[in-house]
DRENLUM-945635 format. One record per residue (C-alpha): residue number from 1; residue in one letter; x, y, z. Coordinates in Angstrom, 2 decimals, padded with zeros to 5 digits, always signed. Example, Ala and Ser with C-alpha at 12.3 -4.5 7.8 and 13.67 -1.06 7.14 Angstrom:
2
<node k="1" r="A" xx="+012.30" yy="-004.50" zz="+007.80"/>
<node k="2" r="S" xx="+013.67" yy="-001.06" zz="+007.14"/>
***
This chain:
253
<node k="1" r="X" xx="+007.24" yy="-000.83" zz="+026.47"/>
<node k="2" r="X" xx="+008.31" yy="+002.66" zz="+025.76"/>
<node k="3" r="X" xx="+009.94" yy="+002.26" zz="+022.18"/>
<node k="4" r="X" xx="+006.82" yy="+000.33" zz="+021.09"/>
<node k="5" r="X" xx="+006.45" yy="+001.81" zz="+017.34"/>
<node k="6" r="X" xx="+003.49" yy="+003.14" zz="+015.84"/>
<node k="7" r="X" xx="+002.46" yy="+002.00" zz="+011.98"/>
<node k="8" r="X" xx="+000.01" yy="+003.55" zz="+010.07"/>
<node k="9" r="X" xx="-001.21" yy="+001.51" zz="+007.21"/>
<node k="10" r="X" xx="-003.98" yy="+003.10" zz="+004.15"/>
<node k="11" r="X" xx="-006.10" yy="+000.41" zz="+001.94"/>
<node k="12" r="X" xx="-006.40" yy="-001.54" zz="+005.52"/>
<node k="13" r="X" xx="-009.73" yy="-003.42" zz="+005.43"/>
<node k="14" r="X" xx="-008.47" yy="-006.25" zz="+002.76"/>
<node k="15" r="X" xx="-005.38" yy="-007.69" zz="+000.80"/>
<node k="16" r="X" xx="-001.95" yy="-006.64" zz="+001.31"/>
<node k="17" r="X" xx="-003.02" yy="-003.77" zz="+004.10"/>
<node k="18" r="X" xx="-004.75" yy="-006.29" zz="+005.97"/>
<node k="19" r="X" xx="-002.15" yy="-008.83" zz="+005.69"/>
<node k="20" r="X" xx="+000.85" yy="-006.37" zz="+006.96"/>
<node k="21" r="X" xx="-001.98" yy="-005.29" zz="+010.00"/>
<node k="22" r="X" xx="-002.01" yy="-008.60" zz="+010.88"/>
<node k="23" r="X" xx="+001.84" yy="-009.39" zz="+010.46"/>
<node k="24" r="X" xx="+002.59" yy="-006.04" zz="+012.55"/>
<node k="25" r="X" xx="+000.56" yy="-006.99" zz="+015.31"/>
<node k="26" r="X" xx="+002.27" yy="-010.42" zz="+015.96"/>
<node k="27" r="X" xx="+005.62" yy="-007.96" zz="+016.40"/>
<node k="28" r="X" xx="+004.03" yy="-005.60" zz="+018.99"/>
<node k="29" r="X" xx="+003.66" yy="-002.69" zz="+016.81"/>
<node k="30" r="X" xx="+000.77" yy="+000.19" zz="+017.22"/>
<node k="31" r="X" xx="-001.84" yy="+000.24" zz="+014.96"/>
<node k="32" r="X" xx="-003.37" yy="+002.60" zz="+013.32"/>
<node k="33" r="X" xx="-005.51" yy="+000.97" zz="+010.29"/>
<node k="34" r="X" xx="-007.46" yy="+002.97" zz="+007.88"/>
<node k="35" r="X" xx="-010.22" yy="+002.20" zz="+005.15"/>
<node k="36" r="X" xx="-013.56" yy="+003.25" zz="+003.50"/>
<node k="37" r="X" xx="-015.16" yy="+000.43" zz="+005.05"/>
<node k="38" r="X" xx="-016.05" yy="+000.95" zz="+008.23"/>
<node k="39" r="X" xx="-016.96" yy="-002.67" zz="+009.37"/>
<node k="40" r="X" xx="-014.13" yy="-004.09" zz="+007.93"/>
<node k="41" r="X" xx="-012.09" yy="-002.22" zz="+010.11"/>
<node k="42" r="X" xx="-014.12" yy="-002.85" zz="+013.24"/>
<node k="43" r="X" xx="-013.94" yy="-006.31" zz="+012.62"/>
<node k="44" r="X" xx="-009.84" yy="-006.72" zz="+012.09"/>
<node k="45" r="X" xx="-009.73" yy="-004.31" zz="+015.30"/>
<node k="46" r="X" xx="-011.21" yy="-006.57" zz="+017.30"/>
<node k="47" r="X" xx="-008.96" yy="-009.31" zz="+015.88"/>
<node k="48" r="X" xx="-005.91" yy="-007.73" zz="+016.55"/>
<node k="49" r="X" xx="-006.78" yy="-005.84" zz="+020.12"/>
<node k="50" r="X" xx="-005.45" yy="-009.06" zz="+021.55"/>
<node k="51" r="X" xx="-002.03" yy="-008.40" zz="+020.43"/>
<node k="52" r="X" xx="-001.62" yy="-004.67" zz="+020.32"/>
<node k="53" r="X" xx="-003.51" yy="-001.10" zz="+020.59"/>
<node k="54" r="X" xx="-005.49" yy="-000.62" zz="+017.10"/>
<node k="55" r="X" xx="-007.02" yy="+002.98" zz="+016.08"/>
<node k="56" r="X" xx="-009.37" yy="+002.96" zz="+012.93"/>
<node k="57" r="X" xx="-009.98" yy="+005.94" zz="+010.64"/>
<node k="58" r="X" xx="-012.35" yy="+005.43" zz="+008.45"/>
<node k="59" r="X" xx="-011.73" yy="+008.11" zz="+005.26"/>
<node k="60" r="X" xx="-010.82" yy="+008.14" zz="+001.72"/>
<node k="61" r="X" xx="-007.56" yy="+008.80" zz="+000.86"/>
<node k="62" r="X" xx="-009.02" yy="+011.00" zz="-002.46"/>
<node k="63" r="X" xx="-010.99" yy="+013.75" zz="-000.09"/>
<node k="64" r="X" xx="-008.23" yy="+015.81" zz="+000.82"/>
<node k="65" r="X" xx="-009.51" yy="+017.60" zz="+004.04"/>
<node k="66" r="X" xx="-010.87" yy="+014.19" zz="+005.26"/>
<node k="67" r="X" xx="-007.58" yy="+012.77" zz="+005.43"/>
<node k="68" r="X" xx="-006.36" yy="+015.90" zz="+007.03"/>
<node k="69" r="X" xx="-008.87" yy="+015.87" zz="+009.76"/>
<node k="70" r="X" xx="-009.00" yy="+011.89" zz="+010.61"/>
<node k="71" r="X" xx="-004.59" yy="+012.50" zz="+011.10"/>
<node k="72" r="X" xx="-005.44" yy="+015.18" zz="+013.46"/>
<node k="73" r="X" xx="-008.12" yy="+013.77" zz="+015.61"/>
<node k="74" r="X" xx="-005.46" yy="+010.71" zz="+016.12"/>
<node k="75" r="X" xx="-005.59" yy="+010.52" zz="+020.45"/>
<node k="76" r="X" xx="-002.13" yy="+011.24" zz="+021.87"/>
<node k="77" r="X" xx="-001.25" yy="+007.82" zz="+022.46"/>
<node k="78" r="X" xx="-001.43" yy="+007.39" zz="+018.70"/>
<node k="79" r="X" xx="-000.40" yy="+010.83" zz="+017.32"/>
<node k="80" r="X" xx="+003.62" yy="+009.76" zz="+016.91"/>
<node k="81" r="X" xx="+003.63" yy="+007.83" zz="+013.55"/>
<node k="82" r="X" xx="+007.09" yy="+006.30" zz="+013.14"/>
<node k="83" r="X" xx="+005.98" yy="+003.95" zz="+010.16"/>
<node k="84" r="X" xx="+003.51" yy="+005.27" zz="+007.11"/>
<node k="85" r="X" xx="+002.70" yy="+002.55" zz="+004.68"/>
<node k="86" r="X" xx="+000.83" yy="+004.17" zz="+001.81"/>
<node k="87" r="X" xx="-001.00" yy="+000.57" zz="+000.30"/>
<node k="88" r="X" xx="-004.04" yy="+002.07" zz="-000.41"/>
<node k="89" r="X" xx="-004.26" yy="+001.72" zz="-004.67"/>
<node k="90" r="X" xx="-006.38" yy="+000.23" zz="-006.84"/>
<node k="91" r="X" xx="-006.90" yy="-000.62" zz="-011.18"/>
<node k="92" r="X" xx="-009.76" yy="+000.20" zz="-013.16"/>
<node k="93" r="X" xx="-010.26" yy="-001.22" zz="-016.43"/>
<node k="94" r="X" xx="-008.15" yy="-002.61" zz="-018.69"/>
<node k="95" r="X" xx="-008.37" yy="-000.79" zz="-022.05"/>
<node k="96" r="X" xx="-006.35" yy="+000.46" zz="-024.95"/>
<node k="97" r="X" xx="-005.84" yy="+004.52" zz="-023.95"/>
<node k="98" r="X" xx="-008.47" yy="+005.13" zz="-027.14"/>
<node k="99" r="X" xx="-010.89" yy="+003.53" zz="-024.92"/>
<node k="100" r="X" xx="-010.48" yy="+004.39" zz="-021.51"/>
<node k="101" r="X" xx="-012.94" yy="+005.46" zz="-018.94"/>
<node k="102" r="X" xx="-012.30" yy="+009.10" zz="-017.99"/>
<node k="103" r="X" xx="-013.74" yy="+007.98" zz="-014.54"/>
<node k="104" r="X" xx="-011.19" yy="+005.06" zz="-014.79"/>
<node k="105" r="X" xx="-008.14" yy="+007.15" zz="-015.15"/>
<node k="106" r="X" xx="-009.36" yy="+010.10" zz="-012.63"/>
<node k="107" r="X" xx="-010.12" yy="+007.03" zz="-009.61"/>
<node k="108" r="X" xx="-006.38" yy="+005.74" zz="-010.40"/>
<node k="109" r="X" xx="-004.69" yy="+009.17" zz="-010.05"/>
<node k="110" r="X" xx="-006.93" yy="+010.42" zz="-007.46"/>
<node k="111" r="X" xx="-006.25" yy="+007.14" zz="-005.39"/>
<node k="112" r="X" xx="-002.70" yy="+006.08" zz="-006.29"/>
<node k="113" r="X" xx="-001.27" yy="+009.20" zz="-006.50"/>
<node k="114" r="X" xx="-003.03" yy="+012.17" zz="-004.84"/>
<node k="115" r="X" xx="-004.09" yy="+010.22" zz="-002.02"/>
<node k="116" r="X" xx="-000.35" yy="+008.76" zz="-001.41"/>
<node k="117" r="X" xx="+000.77" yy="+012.27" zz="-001.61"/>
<node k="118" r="X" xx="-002.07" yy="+013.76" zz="+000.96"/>
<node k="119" r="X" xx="-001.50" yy="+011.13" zz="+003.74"/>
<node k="120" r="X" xx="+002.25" yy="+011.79" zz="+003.30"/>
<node k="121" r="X" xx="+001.95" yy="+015.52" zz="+003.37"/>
<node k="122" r="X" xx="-000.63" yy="+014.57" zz="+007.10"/>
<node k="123" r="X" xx="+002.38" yy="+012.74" zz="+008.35"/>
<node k="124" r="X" xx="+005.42" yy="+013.64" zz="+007.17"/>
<node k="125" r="X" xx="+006.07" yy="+016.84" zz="+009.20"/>
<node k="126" r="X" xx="+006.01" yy="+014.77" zz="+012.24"/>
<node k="127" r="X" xx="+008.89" yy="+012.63" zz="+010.85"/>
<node k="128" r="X" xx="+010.85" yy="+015.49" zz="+009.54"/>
<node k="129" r="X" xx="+010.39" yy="+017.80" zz="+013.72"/>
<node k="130" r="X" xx="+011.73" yy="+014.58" zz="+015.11"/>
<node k="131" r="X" xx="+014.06" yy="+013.52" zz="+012.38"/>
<node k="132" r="X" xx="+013.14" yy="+009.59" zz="+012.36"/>
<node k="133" r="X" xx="+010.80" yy="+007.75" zz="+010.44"/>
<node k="134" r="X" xx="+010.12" yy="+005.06" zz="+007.71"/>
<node k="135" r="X" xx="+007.91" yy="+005.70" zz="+004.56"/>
<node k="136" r="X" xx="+007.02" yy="+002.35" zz="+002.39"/>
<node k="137" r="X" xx="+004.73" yy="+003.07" zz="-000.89"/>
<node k="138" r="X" xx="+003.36" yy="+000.13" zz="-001.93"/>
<node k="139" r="X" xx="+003.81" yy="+000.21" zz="-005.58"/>
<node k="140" r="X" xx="+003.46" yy="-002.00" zz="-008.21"/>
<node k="141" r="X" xx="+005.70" yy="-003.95" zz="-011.15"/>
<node k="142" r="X" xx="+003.87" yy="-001.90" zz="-013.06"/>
<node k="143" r="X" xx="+005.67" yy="+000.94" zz="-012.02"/>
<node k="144" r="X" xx="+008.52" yy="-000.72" zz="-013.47"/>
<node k="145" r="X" xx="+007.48" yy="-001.69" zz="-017.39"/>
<node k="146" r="X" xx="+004.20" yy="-000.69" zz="-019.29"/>
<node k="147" r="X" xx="+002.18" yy="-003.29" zz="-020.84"/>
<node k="148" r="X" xx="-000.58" yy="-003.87" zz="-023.41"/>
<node k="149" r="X" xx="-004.15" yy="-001.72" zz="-022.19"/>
<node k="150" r="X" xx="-002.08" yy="-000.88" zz="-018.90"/>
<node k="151" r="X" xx="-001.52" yy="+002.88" zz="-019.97"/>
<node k="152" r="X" xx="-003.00" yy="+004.97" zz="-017.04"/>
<node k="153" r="X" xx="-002.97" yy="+002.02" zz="-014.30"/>
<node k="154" r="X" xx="+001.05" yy="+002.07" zz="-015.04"/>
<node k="155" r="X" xx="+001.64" yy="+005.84" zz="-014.89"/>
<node k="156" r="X" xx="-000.01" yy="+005.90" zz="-011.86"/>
<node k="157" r="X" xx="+002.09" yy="+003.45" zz="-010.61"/>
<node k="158" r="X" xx="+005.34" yy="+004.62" zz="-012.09"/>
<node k="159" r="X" xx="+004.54" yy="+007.74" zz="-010.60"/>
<node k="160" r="X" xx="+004.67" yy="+005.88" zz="-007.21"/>
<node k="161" r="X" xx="+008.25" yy="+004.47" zz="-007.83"/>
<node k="162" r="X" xx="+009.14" yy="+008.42" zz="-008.67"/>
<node k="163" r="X" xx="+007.57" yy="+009.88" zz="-005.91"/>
<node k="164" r="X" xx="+008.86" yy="+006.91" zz="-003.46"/>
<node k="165" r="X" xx="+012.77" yy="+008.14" zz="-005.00"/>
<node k="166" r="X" xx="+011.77" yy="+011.84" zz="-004.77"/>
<node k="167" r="X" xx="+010.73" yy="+011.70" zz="-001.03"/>
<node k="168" r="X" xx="+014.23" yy="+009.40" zz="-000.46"/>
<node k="169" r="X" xx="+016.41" yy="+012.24" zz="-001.80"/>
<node k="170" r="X" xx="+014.41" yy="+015.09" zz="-000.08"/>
<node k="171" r="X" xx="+013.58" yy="+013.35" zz="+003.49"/>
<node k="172" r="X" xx="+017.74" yy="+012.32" zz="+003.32"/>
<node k="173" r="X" xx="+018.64" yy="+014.91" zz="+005.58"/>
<node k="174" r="X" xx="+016.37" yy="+014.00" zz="+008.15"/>
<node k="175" r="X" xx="+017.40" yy="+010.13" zz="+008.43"/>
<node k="176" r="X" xx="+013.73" yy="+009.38" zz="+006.94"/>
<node k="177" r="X" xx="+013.74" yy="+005.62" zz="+005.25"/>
<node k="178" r="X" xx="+011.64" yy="+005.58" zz="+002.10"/>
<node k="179" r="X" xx="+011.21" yy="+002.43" zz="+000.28"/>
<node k="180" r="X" xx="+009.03" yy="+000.77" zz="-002.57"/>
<node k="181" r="X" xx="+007.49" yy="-002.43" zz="-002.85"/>
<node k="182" r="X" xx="+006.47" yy="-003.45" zz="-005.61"/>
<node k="183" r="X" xx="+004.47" yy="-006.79" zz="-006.14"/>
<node k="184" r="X" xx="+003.43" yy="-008.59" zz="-009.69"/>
<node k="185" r="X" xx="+000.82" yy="-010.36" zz="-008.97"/>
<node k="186" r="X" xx="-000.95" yy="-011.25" zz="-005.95"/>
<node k="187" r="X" xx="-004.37" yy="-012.76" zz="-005.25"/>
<node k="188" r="X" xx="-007.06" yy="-010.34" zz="-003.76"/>
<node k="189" r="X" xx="-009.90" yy="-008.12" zz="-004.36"/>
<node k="190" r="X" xx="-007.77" yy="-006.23" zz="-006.74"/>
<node k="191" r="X" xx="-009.08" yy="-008.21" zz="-009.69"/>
<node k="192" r="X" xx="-012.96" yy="-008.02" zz="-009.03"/>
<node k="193" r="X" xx="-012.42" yy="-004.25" zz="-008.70"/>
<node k="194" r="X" xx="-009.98" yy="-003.94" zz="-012.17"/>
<node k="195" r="X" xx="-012.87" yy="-006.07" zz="-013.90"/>
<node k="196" r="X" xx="-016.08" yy="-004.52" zz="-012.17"/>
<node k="197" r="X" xx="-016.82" yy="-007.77" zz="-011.29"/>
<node k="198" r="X" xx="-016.76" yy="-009.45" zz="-014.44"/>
<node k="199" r="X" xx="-015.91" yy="-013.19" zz="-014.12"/>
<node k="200" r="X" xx="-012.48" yy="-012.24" zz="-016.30"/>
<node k="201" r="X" xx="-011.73" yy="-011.36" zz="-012.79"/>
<node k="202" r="X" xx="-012.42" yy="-015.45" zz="-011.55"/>
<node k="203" r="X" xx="-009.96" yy="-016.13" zz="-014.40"/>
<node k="204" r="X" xx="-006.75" yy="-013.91" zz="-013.34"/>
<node k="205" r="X" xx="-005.17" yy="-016.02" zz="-010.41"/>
<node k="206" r="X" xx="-005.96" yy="-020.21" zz="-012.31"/>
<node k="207" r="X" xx="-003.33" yy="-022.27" zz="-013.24"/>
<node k="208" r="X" xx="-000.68" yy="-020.93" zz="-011.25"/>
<node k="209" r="X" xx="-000.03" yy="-019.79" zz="-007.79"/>
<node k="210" r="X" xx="+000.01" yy="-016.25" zz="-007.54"/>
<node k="211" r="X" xx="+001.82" yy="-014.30" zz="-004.45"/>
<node k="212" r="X" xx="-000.29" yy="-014.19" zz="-001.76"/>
<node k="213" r="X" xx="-000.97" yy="-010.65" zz="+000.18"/>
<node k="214" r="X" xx="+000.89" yy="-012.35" zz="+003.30"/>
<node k="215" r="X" xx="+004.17" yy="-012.57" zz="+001.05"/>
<node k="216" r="X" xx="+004.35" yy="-009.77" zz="+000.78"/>
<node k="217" r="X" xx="+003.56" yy="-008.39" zz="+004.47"/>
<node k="218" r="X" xx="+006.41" yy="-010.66" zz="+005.29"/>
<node k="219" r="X" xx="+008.78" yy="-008.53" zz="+003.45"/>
<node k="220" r="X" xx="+007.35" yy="-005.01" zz="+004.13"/>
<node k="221" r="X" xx="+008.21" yy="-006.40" zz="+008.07"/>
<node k="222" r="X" xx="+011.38" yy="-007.37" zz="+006.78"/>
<node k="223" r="X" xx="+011.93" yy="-003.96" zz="+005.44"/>
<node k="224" r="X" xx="+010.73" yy="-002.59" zz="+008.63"/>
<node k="225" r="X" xx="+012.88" yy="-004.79" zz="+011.05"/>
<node k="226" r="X" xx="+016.08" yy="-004.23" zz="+009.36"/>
<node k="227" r="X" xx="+018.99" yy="-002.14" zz="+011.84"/>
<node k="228" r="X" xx="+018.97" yy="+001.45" zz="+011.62"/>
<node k="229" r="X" xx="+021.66" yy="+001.88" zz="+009.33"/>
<node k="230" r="X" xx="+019.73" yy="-000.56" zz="+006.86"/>
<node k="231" r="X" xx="+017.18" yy="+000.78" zz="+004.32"/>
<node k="232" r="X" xx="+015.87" yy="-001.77" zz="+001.58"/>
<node k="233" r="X" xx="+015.23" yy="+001.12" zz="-001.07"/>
<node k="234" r="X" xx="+013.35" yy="-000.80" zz="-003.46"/>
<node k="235" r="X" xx="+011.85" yy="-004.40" zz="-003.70"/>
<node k="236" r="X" xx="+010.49" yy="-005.85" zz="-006.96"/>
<node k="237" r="X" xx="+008.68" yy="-009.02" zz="-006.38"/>
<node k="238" r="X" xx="+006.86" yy="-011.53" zz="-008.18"/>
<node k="239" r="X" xx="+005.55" yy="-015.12" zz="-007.88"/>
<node k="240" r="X" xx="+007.41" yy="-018.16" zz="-009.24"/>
<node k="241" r="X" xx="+005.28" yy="-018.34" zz="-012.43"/>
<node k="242" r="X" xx="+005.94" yy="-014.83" zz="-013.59"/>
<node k="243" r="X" xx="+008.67" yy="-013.48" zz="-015.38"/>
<node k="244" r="X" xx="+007.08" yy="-010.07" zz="-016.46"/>
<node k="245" r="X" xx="+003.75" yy="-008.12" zz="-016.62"/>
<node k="246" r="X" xx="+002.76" yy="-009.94" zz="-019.68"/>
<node k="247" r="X" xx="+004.39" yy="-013.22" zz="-019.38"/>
<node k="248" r="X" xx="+003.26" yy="-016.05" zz="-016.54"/>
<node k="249" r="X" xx="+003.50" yy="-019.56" zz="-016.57"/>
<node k="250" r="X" xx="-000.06" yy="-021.30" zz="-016.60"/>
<node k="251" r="X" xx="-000.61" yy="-024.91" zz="-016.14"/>
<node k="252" r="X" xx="-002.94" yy="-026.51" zz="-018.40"/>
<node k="253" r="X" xx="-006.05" yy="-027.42" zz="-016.98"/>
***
């Protein structure tokens, strides 16, 4: 099938990225899924090798010439990347800004931000010589509002939703589509890594159902399928039980 496209997807071995692997692969599109850890990816590779052609890198998104190197040694059956999903992102800690962990704020910038922008600057030129493409940065609803102990975890991610519009407005003139999704909250390894493991983490996803990372694979496809003349620019997202960052509706147990 010539016009078979060609996804990459960062933060691949687990939650979200490993949902939207899996939910690209039931539609026949290329994969190219990429992660720190290395099993992980072997493993959903031979999962999905039944359905469609997988490539693993296995970098970091925060060493700059490692991401640079694993884009170019890509084989030539995978080096046209029509679809870049930036979802690797993580939290760490959850402290007033008095009492934050330097090394805290440094892995959130380094990962959220830097690394977004290094994989994009890997693939974009591609895009731009051949004038099609589609960019989604998964983001966060806390790129839209600041809460309580939030502080660097929420500029990081409002500087998603800013470089997500910035990218829109510049990549215009080549018929790029740039979007953000932006989930509250959904239930995966995010919390054991926010709370180092702490069984505050256990606590995070009881007495409500919290989105799922398959939700919200379903709509990055959705974003993905739409016509050509269709771009869905920004999603916001949350599960029933939440109305904001700070307020969710718990059942009493």
């Amino acid at each position: 099938m010539n016009n078979k496209k060609t996804a990459l997807i960062t933060g691949a071995t687990s939650g979200i990225g490993r949902a939207t692997a899996y939910k690209l692969a039931q539609h026949n599109i290329r994969l190219i899924i990429c992660g720190r850890r290395k099993e992980r990816l072997l493993t959903i590779k031979e999962a999905l090798e039944k359905q469609t052609e997988v490539h693993i890198l296995n970098f970091d998104v925060r060493d700059k010439k490692a991401v640079f190197s694993a884009i170019e040694s890509l084989p030539e059956s995978f080096k046209q990347i029509d679809i870049l999903i930036n979802n690797a992102g993580n939290a760490h800690g959850l402290d007033p800004i008095n009492k934050g962990d330097i090394e805290d704020w440094d892995a959130m910038m380094d990962i959220n931000v830097k690394g977004l922008l290094y994989v994009s600057k890997a693939v974009i030129p591609q895009m731009t010589e051949r004038k099609s493409g589609h960019i989604i940065n998964i983001g966060s609803s806390a790129g839209k509002e600041v809460y309580p102990k939030g502080n660097v975890y929420c500029a990081s991610k409002h500087a998603v939703v800013a470089l997500t519009e910035g990218m829109r407005i510049d990549l215009n003139p080549y018929g790029i589509k740039v979007a953000a999704i932006n989930p509250g909250l959904v239930e995966t390894e995010f919390s054991q890594v926010r709370f180092k493991g702490e069984t505050i983490a256990d606590n995070v996803y009881k007495g409500y159902k919290a989105l799922q990372p398959e939700d919200v694979a379903d709509v990055i496809y959705f974003a993905i399928s739409r016509p050509p003349h269709v771009n869905i620019a920004d999603v916001l997202m949350f599960c029933t039980a939440q109305a904001s960052s700070t307020i969710v509706k718990k059942e009493k147990t």
